[in-house]
Structures are given as C-alpha cells and as structure tokens.
C-alpha positions in Angstrom: 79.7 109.9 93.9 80.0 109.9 97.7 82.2 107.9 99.0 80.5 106.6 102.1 81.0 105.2 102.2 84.7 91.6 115.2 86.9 89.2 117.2 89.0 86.2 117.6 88.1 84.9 121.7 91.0 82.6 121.3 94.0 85.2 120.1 92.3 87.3 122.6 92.7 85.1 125.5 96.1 84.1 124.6 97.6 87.6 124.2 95.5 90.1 126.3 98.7 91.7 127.2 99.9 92.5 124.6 99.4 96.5 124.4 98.4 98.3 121.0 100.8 101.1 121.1 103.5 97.8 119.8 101.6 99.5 116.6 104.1 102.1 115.4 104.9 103.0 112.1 108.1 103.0 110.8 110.2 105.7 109.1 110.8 104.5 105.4 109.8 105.2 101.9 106.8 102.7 100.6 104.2 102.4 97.6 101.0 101.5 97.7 98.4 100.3 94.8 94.9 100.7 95.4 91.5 98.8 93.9 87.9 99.9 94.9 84.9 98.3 93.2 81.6 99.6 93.4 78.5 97.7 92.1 75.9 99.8 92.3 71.6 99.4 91.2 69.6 102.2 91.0 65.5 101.0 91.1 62.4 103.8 90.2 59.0 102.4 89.8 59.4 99.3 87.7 62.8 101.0 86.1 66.1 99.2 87.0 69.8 100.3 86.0 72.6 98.7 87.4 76.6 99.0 86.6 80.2 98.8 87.6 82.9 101.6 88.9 86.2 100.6 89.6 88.6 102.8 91.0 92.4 102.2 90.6 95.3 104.1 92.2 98.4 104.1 93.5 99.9 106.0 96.5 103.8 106.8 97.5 104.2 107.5 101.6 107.3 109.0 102.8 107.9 108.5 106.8 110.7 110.6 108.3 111.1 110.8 111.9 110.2 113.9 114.2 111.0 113.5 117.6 110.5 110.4 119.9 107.0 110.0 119.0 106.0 111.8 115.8 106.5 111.6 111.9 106.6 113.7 109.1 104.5 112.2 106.5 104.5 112.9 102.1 101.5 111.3 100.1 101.5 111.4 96.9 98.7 110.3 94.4 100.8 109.6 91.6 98.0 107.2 89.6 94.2 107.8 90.0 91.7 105.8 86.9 88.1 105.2 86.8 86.5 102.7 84.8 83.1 101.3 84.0 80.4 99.4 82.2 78.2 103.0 82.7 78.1 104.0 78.9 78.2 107.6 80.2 81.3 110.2 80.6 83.0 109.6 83.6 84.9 112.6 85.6 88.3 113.1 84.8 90.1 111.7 87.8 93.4 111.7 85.8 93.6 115.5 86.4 94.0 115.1 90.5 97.2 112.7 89.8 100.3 114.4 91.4 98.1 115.5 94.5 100.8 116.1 97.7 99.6 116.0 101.6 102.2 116.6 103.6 102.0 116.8 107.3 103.0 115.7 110.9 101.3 112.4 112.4 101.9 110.0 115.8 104.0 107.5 115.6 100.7 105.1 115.7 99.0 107.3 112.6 97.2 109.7 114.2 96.9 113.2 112.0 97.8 116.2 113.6 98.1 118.8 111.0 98.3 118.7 107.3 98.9 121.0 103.8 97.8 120.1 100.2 98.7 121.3 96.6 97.0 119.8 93.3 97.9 120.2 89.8 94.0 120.8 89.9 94.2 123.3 92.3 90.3 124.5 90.5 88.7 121.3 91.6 86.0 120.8 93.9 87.0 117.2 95.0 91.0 118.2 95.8 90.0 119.2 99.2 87.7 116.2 99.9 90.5 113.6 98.4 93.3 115.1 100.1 91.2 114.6 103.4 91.1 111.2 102.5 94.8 110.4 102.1 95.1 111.6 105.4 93.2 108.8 106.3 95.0 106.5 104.7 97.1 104.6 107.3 95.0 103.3 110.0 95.2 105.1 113.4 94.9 102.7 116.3 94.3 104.7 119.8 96.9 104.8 121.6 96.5 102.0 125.0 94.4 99.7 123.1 95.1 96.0 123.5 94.7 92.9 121.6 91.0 91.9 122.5 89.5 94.7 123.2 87.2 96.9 121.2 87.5 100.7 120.6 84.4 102.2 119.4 84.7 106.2 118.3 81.6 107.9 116.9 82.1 110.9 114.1 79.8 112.9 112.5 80.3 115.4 109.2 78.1 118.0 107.7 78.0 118.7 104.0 76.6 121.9 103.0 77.9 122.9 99.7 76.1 123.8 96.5 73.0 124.1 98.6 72.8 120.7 100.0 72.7 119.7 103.6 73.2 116.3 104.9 74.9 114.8 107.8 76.4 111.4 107.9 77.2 110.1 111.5 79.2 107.0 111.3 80.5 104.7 114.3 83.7 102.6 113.9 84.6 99.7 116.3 88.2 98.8 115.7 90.0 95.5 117.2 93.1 94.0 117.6 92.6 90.6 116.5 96.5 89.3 117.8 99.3 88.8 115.5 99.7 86.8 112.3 101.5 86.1 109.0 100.6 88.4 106.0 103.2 88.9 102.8 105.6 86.7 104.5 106.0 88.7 107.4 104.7 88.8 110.9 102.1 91.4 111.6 99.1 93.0 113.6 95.8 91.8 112.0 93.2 95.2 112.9 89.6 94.7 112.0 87.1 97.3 111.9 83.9 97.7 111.7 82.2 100.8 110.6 78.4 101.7 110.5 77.0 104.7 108.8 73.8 106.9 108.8 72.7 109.7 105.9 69.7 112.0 105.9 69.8 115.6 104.8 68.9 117.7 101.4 71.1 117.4 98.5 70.7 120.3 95.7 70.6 118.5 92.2 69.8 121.0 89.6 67.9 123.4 91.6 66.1 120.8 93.3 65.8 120.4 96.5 65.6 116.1 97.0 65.4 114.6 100.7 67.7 111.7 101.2 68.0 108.9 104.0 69.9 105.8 104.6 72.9 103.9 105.7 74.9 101.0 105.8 77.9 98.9 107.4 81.4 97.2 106.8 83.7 95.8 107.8 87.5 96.0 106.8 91.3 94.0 107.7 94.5 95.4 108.2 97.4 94.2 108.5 100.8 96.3 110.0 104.3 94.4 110.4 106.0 93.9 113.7 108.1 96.2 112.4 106.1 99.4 112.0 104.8 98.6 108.0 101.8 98.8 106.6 101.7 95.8 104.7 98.0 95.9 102.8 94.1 96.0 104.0 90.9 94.6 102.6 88.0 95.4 103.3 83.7 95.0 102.1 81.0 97.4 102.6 77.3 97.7 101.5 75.2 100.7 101.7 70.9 101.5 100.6 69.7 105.3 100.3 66.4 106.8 99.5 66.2 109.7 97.1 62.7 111.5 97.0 62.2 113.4 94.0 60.3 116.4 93.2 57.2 114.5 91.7 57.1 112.3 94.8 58.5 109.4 93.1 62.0 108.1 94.6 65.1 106.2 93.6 66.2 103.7 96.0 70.2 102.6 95.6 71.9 99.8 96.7 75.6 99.8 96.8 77.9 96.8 97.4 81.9 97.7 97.4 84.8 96.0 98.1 88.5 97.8 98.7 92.1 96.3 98.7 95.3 97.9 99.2 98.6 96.1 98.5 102.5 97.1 99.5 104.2 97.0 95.9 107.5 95.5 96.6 111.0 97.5 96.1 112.6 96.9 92.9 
C-alpha cells in the first residue's frame, strides 16, 4: 500500500511583513497521536470491492538544541495499528513499533542528515517509514512570508522487486497569517500537493503498467512559540492498473490524516 500518497487575501494583506523564518521549532520533549483513513474502491469490468484502512499511531519527538540554528531531533514510533473492514490478513505493522530516527535538522525543520534502527531490522518497509518520520514536522523555506506561495517540485524512482515507477509530485505551501489553535496562538501553513504515477510494478512475475494521480490539500498549525501543535489534512487519488489479459483495475482513493499534540500529564 503506497502511500501517495490556497490563501486568505485578507490575512495576507494585513500581515505581508511578517517573515516565515518567525517559524522555528522549539527545543522540548512532545507526543504526537496520529489517525489516517483510507477509503478505497477497486472497479474491474462490472466487479466492484470497496473497504476501509485506518491507520493509528503515535509519535514521541525529542528537540535538543545544536548551535544557533540547528536541532538534534529523536523520533520514535512507539504505537503503529492497522485496522479494517477488508476480511483479509493485514501486515503486521505492530512489528515496526520502537522504530528510532535520529538526526540533525534547521531550526525551521529542514532535514539534514538522519540514522535509523528497527526492532524489525529484516523489513522491507523500515527504510521507507523511517523516511517518512523525517518528514514529519513540516519544513517551511527559510525567507518565506505570510501571503506568498512556495511551490517545490520532487520527483522519486521506485525500482525494487522489479518494478519501476516514478511519482513526481508538486507541493505549493502558504502561510496563511496567524490564528488560535488548542488555545494557543499559532502559524496556520496550508499546502497543497499534486502528484503524478506511471511506471511498471512487478506483482507476481508480472509485469502491469500503471498511471495516475491525484491532489490534496493539508493545514498546519505551529505555536508562536516554536510547537507543533497538530495538522489535518484530505487527499484523493485514481490509478490505472493494466493487467496481463488486457483487462484493468481502476482505484479510487479518498484519505483524510490528522495529527494531535497529546497534552503533558
């Protein structure tokens, strides 16, 4: 399961000034729980199937200072839980719990370099998750101000087990001006992403062509103070599979994400 995965004129106008880099993140120790949803159909020929995956987790971050303008960072994946109305076996995500990225970011969340360990250290998808808790606090360029777009382009190439597909995805992210979110006064970031697939995967030693895309868009939310206080964010996604007897499933995939601070006891 591949995860693949604009503005407010009037805070805009009234706070133009106001420069990005205000976005730092703050030395401390924080936890996070995390809820993904993914409704998903699946249509061949006159053939239907459509279920529910929901994802749960929850992440601890440890921020201690490195110099005037970098961090060391610790996450740790101490809950990870799939569920779903799919009456098939699901993977065993339980077994990647305990996974550690340590490294050194930017103040404003930019990774620079990063290590992993796994209690699954045999797993295929250790080195693809820890990639994505890198990712996990938003990194707003550095100079940005509120009002102004930032668009970056990225693309990836997949190539194991056979397969080859590349997945280009734009991401347009804006500072929207400052709010109130969990009682406190914060940044609210949007960003929008948009994402393109084509390539061969391998399944079972065939060889299937598979195109599509798809778009969403996502708000966070970062305290005055340098804390990320919580995101949410929607996405939906189509792809094309052709298979072998020239018959093809076509996927639809609607998800939703949301990410909440858990409060200090």
């Amino acid at each position: 399961m591949r995860r693949t995965l604009t503005t407010s004129l009037a805070i805009a106008l009234a706070a133009a000034a106001l420069p990005a880099q205000a976005i730092r993140y703050a030395p401390g120790q924080y936890r996070y729980a995390i809820v993904d949803s993914i409704k998903r159909s699946d249509v061949r020929g006159d053939a239907k199937q459509s279920y529910t995956i929901v994802a749960t987790q929850a992440m601890a971050v440890l921020l201690t200072p490195r110099g005037s303008d970098s961090l060391r960072v610790r996450y740790t994946l101490e809950r990870n839980r799939l569920t779903s109305d799919l009456p098939v076996q699901l993977p065993q995500v339980e077994k990647l719990e305990g996974t550690v990225v340590e490294g050194t970011m930017t103040a404003s969340g930019r990774m620079i370099r990063h290590t992993y360990h796994s209690p699954d250290s045999l797993s295929l998808e250790v080195a693809a998750l820890a990639d994505n808790m890198t990712q996990f606090l938003l990194w707003v360029t550095p100079g940005a101000t509120v009002g102004r777009s930032i668009t970056d382009t990225t693309s990836s190439r997949q190539t194991d087990g056979g397969s080859d597909i590349t997945e280009r995805t734009v991401t347009t992210t804006t500072i929207e001006g400052d709010t109130t979110f969990a009682g406190q006064k914060a940044w609210r970031i949007r960003r929008d992403t948009e994402t393109h697939v084509d390539g061969v995967l391998m399944q079972e030693g065939n060889a299937l062509q598979e195109s599509g895309g798809g778009n969403g868009t996502g708000y966070f939310y970062v305290s005055k103070s340098g804390v990320y206080l919580g995101s949410s964010a929607k996405s939906s996604t189509t792809t094309v599979l052709k298979l072998p007897d020239g018959t093809s499933i076509a996927s639809a995939l609607a998800a939703t994400s949301t990410v909440t601070l858990v409060p200090e006891r």
